[in-house]
Residue frames as qw, qx, qy, qz and C-alpha x, y, z in Angstrom:
[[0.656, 0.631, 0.396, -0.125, -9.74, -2.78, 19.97],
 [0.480, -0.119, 0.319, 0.809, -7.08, -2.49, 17.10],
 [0.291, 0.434, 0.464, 0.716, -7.26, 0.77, 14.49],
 [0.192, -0.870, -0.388, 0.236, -8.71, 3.23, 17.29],
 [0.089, -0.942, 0.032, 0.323, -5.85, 5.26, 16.29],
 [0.575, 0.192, 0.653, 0.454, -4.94, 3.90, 12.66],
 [0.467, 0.751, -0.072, -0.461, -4.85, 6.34, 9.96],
 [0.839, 0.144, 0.459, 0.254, -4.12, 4.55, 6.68],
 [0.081, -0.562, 0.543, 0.618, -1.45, 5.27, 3.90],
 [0.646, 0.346, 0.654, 0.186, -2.41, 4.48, 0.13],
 [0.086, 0.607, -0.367, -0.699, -2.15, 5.60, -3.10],
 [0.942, 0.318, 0.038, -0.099, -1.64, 4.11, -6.19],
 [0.673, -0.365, 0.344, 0.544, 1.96, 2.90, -7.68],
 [0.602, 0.026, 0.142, 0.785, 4.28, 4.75, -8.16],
 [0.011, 0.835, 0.301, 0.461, 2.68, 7.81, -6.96],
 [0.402, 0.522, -0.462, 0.594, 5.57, 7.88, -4.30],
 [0.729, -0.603, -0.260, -0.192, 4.21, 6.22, -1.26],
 [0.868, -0.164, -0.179, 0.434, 7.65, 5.49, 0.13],
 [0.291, 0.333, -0.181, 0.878, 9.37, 8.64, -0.27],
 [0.542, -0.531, -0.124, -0.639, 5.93, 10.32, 1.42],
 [0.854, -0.495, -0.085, 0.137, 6.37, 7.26, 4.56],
 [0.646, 0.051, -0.100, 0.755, 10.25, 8.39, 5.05],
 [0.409, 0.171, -0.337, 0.831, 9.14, 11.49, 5.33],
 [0.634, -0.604, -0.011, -0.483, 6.15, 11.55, 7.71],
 [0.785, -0.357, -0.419, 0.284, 8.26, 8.89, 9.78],
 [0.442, 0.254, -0.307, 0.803, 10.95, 11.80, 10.20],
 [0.329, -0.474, 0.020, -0.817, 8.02, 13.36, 12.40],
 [0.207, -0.189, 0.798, -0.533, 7.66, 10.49, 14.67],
 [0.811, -0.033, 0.212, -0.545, 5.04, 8.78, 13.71],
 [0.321, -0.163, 0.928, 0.093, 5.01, 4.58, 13.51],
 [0.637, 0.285, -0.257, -0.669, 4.11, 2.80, 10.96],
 [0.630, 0.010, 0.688, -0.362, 2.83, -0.26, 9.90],
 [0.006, 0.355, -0.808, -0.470, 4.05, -2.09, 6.29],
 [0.844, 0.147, 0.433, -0.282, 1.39, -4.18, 4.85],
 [0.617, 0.624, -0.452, -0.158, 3.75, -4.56, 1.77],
 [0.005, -0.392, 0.849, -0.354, 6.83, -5.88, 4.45],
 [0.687, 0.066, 0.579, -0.434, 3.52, -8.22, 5.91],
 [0.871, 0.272, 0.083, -0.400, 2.90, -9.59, 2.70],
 [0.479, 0.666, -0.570, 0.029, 6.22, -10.50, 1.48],
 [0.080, -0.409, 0.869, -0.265, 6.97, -12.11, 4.71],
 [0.744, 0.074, 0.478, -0.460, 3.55, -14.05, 4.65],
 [0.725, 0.527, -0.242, -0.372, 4.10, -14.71, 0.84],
 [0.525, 0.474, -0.704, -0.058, 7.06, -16.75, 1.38],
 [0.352, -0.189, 0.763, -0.509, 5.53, -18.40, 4.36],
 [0.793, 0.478, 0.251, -0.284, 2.57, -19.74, 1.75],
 [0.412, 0.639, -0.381, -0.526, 5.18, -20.51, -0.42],
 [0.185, -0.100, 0.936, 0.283, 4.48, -24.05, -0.76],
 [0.409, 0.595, 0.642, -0.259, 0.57, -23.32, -1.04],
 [0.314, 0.720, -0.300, -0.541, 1.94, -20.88, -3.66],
 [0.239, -0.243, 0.935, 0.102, 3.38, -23.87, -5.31],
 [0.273, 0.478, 0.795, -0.256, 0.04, -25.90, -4.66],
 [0.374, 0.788, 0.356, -0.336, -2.39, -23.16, -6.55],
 [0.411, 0.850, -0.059, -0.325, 0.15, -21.79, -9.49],
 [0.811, 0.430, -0.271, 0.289, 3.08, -24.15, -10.19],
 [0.652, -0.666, -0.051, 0.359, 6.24, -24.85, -8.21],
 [0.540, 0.284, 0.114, 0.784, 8.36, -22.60, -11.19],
 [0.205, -0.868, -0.022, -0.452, 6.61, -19.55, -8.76],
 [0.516, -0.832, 0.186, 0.090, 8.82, -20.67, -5.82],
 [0.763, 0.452, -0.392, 0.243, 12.58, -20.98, -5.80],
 [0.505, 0.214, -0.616, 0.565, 14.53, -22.12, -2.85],
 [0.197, -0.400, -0.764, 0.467, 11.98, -21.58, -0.41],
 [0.175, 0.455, 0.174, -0.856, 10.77, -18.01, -1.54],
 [0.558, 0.576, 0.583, 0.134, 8.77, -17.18, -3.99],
 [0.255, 0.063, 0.391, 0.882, 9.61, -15.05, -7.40],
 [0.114, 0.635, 0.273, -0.714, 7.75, -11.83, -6.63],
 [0.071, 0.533, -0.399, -0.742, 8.75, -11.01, -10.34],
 [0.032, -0.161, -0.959, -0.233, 7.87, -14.40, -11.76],
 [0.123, -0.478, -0.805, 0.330, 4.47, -14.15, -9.69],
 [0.005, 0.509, 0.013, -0.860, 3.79, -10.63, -10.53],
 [0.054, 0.311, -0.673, -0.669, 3.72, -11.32, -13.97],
 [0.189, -0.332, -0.891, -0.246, 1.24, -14.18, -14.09],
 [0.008, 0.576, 0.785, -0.229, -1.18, -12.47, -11.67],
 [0.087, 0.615, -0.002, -0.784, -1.27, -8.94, -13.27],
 [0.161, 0.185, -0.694, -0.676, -2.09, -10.64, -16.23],
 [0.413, -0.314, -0.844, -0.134, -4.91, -13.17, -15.26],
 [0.484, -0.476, 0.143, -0.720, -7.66, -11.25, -13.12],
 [0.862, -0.077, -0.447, -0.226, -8.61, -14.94, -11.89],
 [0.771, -0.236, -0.396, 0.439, -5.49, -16.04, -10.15],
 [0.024, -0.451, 0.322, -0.832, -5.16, -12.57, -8.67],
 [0.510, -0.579, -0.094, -0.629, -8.31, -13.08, -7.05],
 [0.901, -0.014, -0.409, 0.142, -6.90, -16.74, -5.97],
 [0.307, 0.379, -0.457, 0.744, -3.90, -14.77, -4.29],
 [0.160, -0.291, 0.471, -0.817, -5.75, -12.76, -2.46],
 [0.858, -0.362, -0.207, -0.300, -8.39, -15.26, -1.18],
 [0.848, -0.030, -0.430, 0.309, -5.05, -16.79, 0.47],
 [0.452, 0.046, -0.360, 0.815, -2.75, -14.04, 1.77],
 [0.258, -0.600, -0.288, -0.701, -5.93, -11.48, 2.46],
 [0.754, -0.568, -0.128, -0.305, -7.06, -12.86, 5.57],
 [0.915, -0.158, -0.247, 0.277, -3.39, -13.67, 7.01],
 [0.189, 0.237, -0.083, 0.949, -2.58, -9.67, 6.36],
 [0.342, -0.741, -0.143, -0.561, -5.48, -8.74, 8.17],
 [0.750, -0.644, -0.130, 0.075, -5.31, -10.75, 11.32],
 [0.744, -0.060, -0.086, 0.659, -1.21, -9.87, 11.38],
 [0.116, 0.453, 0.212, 0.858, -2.09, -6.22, 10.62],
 [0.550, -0.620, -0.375, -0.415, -4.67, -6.32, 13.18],
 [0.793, -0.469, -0.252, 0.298, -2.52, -7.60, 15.90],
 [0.556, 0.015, -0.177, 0.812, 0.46, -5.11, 15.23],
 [0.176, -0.560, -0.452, -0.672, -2.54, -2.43, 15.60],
 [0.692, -0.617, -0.370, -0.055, -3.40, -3.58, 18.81],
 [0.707, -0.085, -0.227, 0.664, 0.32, -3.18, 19.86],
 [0.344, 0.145, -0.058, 0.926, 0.42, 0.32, 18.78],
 [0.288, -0.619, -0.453, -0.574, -3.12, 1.57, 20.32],
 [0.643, -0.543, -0.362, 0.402, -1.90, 0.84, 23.65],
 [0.427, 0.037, 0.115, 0.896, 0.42, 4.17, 22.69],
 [0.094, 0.843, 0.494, -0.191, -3.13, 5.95, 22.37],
 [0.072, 0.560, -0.330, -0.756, -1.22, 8.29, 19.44],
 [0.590, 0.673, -0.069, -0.440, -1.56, 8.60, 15.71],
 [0.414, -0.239, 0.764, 0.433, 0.37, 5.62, 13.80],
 [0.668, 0.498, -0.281, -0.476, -0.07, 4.88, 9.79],
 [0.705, 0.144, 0.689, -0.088, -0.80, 2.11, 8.27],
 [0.361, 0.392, -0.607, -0.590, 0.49, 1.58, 4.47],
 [0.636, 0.235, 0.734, -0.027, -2.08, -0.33, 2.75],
 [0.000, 0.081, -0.488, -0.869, -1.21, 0.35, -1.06],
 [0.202, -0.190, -0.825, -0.492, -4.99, -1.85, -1.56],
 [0.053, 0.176, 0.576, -0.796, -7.04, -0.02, 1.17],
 [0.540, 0.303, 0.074, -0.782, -10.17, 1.25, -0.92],
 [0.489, 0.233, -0.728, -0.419, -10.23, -1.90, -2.95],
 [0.434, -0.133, -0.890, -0.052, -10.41, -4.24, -0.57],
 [0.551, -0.528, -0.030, -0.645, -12.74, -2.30, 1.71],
 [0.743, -0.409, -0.526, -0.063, -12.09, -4.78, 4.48],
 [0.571, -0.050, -0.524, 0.630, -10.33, -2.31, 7.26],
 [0.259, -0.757, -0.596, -0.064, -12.31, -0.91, 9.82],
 [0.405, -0.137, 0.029, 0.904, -10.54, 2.79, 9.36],
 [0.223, 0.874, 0.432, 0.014, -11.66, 6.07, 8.73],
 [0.060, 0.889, -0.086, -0.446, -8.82, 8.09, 8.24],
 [0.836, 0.228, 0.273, 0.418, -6.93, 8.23, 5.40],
 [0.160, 0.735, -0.256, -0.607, -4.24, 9.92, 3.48],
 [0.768, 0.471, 0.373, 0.224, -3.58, 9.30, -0.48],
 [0.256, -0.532, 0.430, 0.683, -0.42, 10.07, -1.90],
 [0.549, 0.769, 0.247, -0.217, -1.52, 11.86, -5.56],
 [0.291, -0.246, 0.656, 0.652, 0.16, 11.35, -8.82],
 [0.644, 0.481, -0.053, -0.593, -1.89, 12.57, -11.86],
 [0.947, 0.268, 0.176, -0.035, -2.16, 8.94, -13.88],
 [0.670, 0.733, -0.109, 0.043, 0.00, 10.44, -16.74],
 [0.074, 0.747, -0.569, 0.336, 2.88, 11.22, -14.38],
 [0.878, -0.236, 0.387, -0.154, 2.37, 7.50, -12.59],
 [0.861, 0.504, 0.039, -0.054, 2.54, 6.05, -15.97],
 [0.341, 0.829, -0.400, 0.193, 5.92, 7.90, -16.67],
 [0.372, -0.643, 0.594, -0.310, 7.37, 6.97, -13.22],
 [0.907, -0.150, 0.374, -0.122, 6.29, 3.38, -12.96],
 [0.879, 0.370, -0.009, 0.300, 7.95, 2.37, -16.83],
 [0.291, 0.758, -0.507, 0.289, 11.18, 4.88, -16.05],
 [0.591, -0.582, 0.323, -0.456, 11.31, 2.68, -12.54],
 [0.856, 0.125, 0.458, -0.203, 10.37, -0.80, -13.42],
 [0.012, -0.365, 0.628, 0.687, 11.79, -0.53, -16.90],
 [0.557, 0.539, 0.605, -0.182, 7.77, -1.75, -17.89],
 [0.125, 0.294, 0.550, 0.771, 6.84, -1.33, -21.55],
 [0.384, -0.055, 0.088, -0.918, 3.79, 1.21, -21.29],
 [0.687, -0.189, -0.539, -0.449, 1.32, -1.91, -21.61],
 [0.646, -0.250, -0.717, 0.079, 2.40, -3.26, -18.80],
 [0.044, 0.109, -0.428, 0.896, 3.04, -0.43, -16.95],
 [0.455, -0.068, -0.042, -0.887, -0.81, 0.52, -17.41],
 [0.625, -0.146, -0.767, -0.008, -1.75, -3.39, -16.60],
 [0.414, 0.065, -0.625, 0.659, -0.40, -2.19, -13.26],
 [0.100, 0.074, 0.260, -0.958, -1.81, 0.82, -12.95],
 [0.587, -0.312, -0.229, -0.711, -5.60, -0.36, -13.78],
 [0.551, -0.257, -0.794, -0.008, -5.55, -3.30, -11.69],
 [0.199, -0.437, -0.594, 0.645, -6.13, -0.79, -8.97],
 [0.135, 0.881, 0.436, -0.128, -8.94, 2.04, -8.37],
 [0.351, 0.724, 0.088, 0.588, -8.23, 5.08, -10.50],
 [0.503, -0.080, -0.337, 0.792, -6.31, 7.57, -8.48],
 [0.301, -0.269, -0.086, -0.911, -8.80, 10.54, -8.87],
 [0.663, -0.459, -0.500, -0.315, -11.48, 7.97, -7.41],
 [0.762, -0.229, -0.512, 0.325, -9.18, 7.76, -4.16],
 [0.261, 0.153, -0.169, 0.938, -8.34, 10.98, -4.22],
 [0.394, -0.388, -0.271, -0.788, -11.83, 11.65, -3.72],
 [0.770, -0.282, -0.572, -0.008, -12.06, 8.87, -1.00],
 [0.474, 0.121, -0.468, 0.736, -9.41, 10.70, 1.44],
 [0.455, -0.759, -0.336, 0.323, -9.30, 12.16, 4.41],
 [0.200, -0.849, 0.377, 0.310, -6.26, 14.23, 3.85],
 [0.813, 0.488, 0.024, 0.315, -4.67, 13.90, 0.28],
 [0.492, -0.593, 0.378, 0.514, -0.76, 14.51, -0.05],
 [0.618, 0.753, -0.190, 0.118, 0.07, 15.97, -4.13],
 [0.573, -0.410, 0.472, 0.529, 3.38, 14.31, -5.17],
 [0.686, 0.582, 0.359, 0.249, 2.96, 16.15, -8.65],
 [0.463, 0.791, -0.297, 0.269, 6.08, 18.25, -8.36],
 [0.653, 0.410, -0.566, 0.290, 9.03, 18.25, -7.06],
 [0.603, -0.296, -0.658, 0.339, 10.63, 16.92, -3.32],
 [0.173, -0.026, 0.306, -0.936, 10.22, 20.63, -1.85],
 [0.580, -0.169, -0.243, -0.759, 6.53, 20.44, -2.51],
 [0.675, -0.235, -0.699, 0.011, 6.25, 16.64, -1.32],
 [0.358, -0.032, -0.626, 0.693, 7.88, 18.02, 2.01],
 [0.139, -0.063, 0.091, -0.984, 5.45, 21.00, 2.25],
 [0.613, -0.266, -0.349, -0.657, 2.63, 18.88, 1.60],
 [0.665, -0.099, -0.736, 0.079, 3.48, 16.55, 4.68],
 [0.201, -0.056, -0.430, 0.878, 4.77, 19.09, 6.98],
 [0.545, -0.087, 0.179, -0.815, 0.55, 20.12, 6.58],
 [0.760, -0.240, -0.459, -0.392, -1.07, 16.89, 6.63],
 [0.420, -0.056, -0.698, 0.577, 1.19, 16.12, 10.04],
 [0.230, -0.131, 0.237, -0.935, -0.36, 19.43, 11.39],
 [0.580, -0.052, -0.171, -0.795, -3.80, 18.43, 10.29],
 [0.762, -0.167, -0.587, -0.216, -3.67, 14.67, 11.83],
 [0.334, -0.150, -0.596, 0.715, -2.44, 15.55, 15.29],
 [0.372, -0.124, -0.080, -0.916, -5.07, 18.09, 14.98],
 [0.649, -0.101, -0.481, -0.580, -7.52, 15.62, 14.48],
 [0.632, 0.006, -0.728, 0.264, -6.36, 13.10, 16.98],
 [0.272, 0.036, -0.568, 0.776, -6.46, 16.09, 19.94],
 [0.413, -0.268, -0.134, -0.860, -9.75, 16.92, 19.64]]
């Protein structure tokens, strides 16, 4: 049965999911990419991408993440469109590399940036990497080089970060600096082997 021993990764962006997976991996645990899944599915759809939004979204066989970004963070509509396509082609691929790693009967994570939104993975642990909003905001336009409008496009099209924070199993505060990030993994490792040995 896949996810018997799935704890999920999420956040919002640019509340430093990646730095936070780099350094829970340095503890040994495996993960599971649903970003790296989607990217490789996206450009597998990328004539049905084509098909549903114009073929100026693919170029040379991939599609323009940036290009494609742009139009669906702007139009709630053809988001949904997206994810009616690639949704169900990350689960069952997500599902199956699950299965792989249950056989291992340890603790593996699962980054799913869109976990509480799309409610559709049968999981119960979680962790949420925590950025107060303001300090998202900051990160995403110093990152991205976004104007603040679009930065904050970004940042509502997902649940509010305080709402997720509230959703967790085991939250991880990235609101200062990379000592702290470390300090706050080095206890949520403790506290999910914990959980796992009981």
């Amino acid at each position: 049965m896949a996810f018997e021993y799935a704890v999920v990764l999420t956040g919002g962006i640019a509340t430093g999911k990646s730095t936070a997976t780099m350094l829970l991996s340095l503890y040994g645990f495996r993960f599971i990419d649903a970003d790296k899944i989607t990217h490789q599915i996206l450009d597998a759809s990328s004539d049905k991408i084509a098909d549903l939004f114009g073929s100026e979204y693919v170029a040379g066989g991939q599609v323009d993440r940036g290009k494609l970004g742009k139009l669906i963070f702007a139009d709630k509509v053809k988001r949904q469109d997206l994810e009616a396509l690639l949704h169900p082609l990350i689960y069952d691929e997500i599902a199956r590399l699950s299965e792989e790693q249950d056989r291992f009967r340890k603790p593996y994570i699962i980054d799913i940036p869109l976990f509480f939104e799309g409610d559709r993975y049968p999981i119960e642990k979680s962790i949420v990497i925590y950025t107060p909003r303001e300090k998202q905001l900051e990160r995403l336009m110093k990152r991205e080089g976004f104007s603040e409008e679009e930065a904050l496009r970004r940042i509502e099209s997902q649940m509010d970060i305080e709402e997720k924070r509230k959703r967790a199993t085991w939250v991880i505060d990235n609101s200062g600096d990379l000592k702290q990030l470390q300090r706050e993994c080095d206890r949520v490792k403790d506290e999910i082997l914990l959980a796992f040995s009981e």
